[in-house]
GUKOL-416387 format. One line per field, with one value per residue (C-alpha): residue number from 1; chain; y, x negated, z negated. Coordinates in nm, 3 decimals. Last residue first. Layout:
<sites>
n NUM ...
chain A ...
north Y ...
east X ...
up Z ...
</sites>
This chain:
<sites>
n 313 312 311 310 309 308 307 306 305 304 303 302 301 300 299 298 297 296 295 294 293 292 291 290 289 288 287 286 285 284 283 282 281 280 279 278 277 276 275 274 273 272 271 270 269 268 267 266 265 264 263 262 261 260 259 258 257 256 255 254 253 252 251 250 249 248 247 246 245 244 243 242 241 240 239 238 237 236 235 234 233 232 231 230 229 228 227 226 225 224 223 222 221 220 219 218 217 216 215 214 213 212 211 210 209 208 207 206 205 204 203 202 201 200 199 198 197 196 195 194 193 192 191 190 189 188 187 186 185 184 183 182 181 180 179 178 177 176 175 174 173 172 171 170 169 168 167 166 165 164 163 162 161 160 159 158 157 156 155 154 153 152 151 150 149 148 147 146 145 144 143 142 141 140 139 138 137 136 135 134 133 132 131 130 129 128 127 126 125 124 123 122 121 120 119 118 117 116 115 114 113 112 111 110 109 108 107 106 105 104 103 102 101 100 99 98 97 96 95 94 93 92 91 90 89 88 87 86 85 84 83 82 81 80 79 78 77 76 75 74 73 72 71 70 69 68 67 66 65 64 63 62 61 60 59 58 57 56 55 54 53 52 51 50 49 48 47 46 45 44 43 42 41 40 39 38 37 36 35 34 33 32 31 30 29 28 27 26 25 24 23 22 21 20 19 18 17 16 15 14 13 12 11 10 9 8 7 6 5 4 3 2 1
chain A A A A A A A A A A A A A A A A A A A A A A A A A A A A A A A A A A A A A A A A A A A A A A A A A A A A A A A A A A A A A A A A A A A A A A A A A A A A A A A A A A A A A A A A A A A A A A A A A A A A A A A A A A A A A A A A A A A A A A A A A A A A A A A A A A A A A A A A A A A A A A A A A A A A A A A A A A A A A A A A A A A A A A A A A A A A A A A A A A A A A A A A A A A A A A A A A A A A A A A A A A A A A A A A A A A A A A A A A A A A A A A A A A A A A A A A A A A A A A A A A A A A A A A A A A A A A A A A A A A A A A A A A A A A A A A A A A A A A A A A A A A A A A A A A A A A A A A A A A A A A A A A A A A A A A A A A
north 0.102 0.046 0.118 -0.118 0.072 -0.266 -0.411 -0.097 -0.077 -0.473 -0.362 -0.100 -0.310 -0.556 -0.317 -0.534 -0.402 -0.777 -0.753 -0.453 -0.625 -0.965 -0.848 -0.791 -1.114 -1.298 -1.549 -1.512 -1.780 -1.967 -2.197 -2.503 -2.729 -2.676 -2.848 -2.663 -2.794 -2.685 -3.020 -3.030 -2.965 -2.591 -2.650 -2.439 -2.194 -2.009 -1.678 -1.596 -1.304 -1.257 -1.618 -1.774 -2.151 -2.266 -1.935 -1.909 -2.236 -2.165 -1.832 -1.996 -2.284 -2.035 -1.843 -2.179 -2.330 -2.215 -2.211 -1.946 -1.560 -1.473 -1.208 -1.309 -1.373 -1.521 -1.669 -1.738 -1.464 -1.611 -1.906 -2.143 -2.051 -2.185 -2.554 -2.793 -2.539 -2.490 -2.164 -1.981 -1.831 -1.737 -1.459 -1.454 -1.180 -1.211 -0.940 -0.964 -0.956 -0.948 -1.331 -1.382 -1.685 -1.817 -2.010 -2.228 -2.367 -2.659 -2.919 -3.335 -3.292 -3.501 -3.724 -3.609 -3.764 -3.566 -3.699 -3.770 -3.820 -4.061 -4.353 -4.206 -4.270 -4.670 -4.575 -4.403 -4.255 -4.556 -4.608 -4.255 -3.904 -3.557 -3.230 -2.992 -2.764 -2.767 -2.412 -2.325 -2.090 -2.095 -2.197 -2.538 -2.623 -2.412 -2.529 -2.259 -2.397 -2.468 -2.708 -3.019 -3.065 -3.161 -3.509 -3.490 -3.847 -3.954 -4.321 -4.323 -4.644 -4.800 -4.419 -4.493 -4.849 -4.707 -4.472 -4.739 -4.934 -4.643 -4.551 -4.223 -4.116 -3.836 -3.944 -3.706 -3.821 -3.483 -3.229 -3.091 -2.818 -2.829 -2.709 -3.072 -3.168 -2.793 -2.856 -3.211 -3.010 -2.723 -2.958 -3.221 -2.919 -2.750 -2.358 -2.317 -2.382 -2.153 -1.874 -1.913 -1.857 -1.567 -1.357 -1.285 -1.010 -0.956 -0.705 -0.573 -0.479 -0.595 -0.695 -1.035 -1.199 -0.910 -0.958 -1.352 -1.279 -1.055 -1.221 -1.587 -1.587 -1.319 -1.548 -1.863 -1.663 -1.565 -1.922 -2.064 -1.761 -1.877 -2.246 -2.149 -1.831 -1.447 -1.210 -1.355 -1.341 -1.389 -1.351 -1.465 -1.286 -1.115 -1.243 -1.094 -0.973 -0.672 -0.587 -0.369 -0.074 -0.089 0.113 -0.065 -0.132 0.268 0.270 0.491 0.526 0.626 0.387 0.138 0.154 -0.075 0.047 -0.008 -0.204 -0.522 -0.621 -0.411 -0.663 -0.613 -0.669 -0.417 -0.407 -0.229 -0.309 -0.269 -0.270 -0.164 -0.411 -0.633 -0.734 -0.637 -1.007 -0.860 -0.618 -0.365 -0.114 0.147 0.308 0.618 0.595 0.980 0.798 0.867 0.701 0.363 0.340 0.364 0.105 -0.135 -0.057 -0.135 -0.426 -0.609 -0.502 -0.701 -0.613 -0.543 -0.796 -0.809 -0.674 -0.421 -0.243 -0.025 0.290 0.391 0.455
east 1.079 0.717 0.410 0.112 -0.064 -0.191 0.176 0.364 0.038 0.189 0.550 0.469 0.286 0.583 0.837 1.055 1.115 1.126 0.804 0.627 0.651 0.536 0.176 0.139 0.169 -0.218 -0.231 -0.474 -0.301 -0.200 0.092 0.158 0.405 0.722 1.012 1.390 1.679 1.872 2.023 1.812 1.466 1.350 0.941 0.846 0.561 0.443 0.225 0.162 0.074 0.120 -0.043 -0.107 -0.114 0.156 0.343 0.350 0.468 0.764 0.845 0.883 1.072 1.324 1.362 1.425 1.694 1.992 1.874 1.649 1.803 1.675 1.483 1.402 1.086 1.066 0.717 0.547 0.274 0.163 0.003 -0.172 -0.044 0.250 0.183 0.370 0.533 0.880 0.885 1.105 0.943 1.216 1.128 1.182 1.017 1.014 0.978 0.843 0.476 0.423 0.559 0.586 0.809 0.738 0.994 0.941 1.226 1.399 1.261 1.194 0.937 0.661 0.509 0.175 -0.189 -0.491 -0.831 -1.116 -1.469 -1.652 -1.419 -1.192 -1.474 -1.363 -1.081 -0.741 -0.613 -0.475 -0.223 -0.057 -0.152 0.017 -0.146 -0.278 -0.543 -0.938 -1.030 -1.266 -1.577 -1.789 -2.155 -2.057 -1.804 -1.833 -1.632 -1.591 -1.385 -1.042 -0.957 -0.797 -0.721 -0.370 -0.282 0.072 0.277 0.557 0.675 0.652 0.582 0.345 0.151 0.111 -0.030 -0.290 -0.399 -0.446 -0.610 -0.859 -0.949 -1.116 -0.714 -0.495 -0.135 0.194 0.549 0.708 0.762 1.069 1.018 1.140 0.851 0.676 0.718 0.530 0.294 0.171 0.163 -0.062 -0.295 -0.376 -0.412 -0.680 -0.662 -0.471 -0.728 -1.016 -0.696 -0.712 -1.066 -1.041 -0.773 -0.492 -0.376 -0.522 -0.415 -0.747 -0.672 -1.048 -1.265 -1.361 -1.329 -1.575 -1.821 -1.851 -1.841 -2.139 -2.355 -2.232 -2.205 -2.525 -2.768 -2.641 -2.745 -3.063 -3.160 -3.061 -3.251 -3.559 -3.533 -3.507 -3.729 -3.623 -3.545 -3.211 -3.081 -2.683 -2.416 -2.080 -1.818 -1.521 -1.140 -0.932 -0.911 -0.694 -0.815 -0.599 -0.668 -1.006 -1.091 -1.360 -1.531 -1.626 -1.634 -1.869 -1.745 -1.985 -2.248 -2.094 -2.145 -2.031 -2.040 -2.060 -1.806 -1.661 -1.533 -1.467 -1.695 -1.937 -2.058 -2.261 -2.249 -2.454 -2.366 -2.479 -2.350 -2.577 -2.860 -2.738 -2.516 -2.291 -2.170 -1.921 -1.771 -1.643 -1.364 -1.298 -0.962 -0.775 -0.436 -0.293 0.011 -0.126 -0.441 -0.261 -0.048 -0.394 -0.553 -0.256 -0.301 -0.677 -0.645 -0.379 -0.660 -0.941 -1.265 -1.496 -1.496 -1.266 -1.267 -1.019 -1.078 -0.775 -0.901 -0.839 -0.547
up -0.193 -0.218 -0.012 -0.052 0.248 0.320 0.311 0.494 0.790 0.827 0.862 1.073 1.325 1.312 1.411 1.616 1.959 2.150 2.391 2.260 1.937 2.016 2.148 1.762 1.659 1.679 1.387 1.071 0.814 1.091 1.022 1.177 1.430 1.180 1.359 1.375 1.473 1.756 1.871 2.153 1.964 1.871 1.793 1.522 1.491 1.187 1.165 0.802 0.577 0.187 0.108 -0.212 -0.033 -0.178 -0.235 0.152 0.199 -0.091 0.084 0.481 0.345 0.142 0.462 0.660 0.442 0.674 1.053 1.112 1.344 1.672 1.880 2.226 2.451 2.769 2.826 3.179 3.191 2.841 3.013 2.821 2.462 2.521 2.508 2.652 2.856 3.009 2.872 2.617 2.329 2.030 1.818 1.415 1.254 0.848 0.606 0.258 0.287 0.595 0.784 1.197 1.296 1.619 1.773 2.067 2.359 2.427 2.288 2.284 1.992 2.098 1.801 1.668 1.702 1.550 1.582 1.369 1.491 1.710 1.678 1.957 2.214 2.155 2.423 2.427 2.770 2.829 2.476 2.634 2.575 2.580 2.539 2.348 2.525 2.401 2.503 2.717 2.674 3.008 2.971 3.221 2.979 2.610 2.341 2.070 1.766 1.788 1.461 1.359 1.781 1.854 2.117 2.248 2.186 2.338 2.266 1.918 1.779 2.085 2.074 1.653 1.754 2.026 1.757 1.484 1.736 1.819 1.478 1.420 1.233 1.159 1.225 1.274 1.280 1.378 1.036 0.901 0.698 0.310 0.112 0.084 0.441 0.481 0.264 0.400 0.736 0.596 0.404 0.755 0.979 0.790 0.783 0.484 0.270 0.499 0.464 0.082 0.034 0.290 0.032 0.369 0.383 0.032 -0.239 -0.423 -0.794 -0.859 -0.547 -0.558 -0.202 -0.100 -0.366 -0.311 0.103 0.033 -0.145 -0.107 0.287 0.318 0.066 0.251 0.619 0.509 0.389 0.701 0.925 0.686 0.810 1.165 1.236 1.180 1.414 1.519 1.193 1.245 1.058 1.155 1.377 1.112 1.262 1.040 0.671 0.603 0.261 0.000 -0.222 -0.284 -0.587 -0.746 -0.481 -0.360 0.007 0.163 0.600 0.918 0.995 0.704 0.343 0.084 -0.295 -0.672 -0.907 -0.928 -1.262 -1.590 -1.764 -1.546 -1.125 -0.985 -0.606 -0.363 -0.022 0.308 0.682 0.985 1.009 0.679 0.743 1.103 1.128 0.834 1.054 0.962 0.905 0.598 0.626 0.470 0.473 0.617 0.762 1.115 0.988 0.914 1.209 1.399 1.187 1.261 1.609 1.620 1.397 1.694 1.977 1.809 1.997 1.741 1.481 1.171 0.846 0.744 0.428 0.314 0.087 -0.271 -0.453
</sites>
């Protein structure tokens, strides 16, 4: 077969090991950047009855698109035009997006980890937990709303409530990038500002502890994160890790989710309440995981280079 394509910008640390398990297995690998088209990336693409054929060419690599063997898609920057003014930058930009993302989402015999069409449907908040209710998981009351009454009215019902945002794109305070944090709100804290978009409102899982479940292909990581955080993810120099095994019904959750969306790859985290049951929080279909392995042994980097590499047995 041919080589793996990996697309993802240049400083992702998780790609670079997976590339390096890769090349010490003899895989070849073709890496880029989409935000690199057209200045150093091209393509050439015929498209027939047989499918996708021709080539893209980096700096250094020729990859021939008919004989991709799987795509590693990550975290690609956008494109940008710099040179060229307003309206015709637009233009430029639409041709790139449906040029080049249209030939790379359509690669024949390609496996994807993950396709991109199905990571921007499993990226909104609102679709992954309605799938995961669906597909077993238990979910915390959760409302979407722009109404300020209707979120004063779900805080009343609930007691605790943590706010979410839909999505995490870059907020900038003072020209420093910040992130927007979860965190918990009362009926004060809501105000007619609410109207101004839509919010997310969930109900506060009373826990003791955070699971994050790592999915390749067909093996599952399971490694409890103690803290005594709200939110994990804003201070990693305070997390406990530890390998554990799902309550019963989880594994089957986990597949039929997957399935759902038509994923092979998937980084879920659960909320552990008091009694030890598990609460789905979300699913990102392009999660960070490989900092987990140095922490708990599990050979997740393998794992992955074992799903692009499409080995068997």
């Amino acid at each position: 077969m041919g080589p793996v394509l990996v697309v993802t910008n240049l400083d992702d640390p998780t790609t670079d090991l997976v590339i390096g398990e890769l090349h010490g297995r003899g895989v070849p690998v073709v890496r880029f950047d989409s935000g690199d088209f057209p200045t150093t990336l091209s393509i050439a693409a015929t498209i027939t009855s047989d499918g996708i054929g021709g080539a893209l060419t980096t700096p250094t690599r020729t990859a021939d698109l008919s004989r991709i063997r799987s795509l590693y898609y990550r975290r690609p920057s956008g494109f940008t035009f710099s040179h060229l003014d307003d309206q015709t930058a637009r233009f430029a930009v639409t041709q790139a997006r449906y040029g080049l993302g249209g030939v790379v989402a359509s690669l024949p015999g390609c496996l994807y980890v993950n396709h991109p069409h199905r990571i921007g449907d499993a990226e909104f908040k609102p679709s992954g937990l309605a799938a995961a209710a669906a597909c077993g998981f238990r979910i915390p009351p959760t409302m979407v709303t722009s109404d300020p009454d209707v979120a004063r009215a779900f805080i009343k019902a609930h007691g605790s409530v943590i706010y979410k945002p839909l999505s995490t794109p870059l907020y900038r305070i003072d020209g420093v990038s910040c992130t927007v944090e979860v965190r918990e709100v009362t009926t004060g804290d809501i105000d007619d500002a609410v109207a101004g978009t839509a919010h997310l409102f969930q109900q506060r899982i009373d826990k003791t502890g955070d699971v994050r479940v790592t999915v390749i292909g067909n093996q599952v990581f399971c490694v409890c994160i103690d803290s005594d955080l709200l939110d994990w993810r804003t201070d990693y120099s305070r997390l406990r890790y530890s390998v554990v095994q799902p309550p019963p019904g989880i594994f089957e959750a986990l597949s039929a989710y997957l399935d759902r969306f038509r994923l092979v790859f998937g980084a879920f985290d659960f909320a552990v309440d008091r009694q030890g049951q598990w609460w789905f929080l979300e699913c990102n279909p392009s999660g960070q995981w490989a900092w987990l392995e140095p922490e708990t042994g599990l050979p997740m980097v393998a794992a992955m280079a074992d799903l692009l590499e499409r080995k068997t047995g």
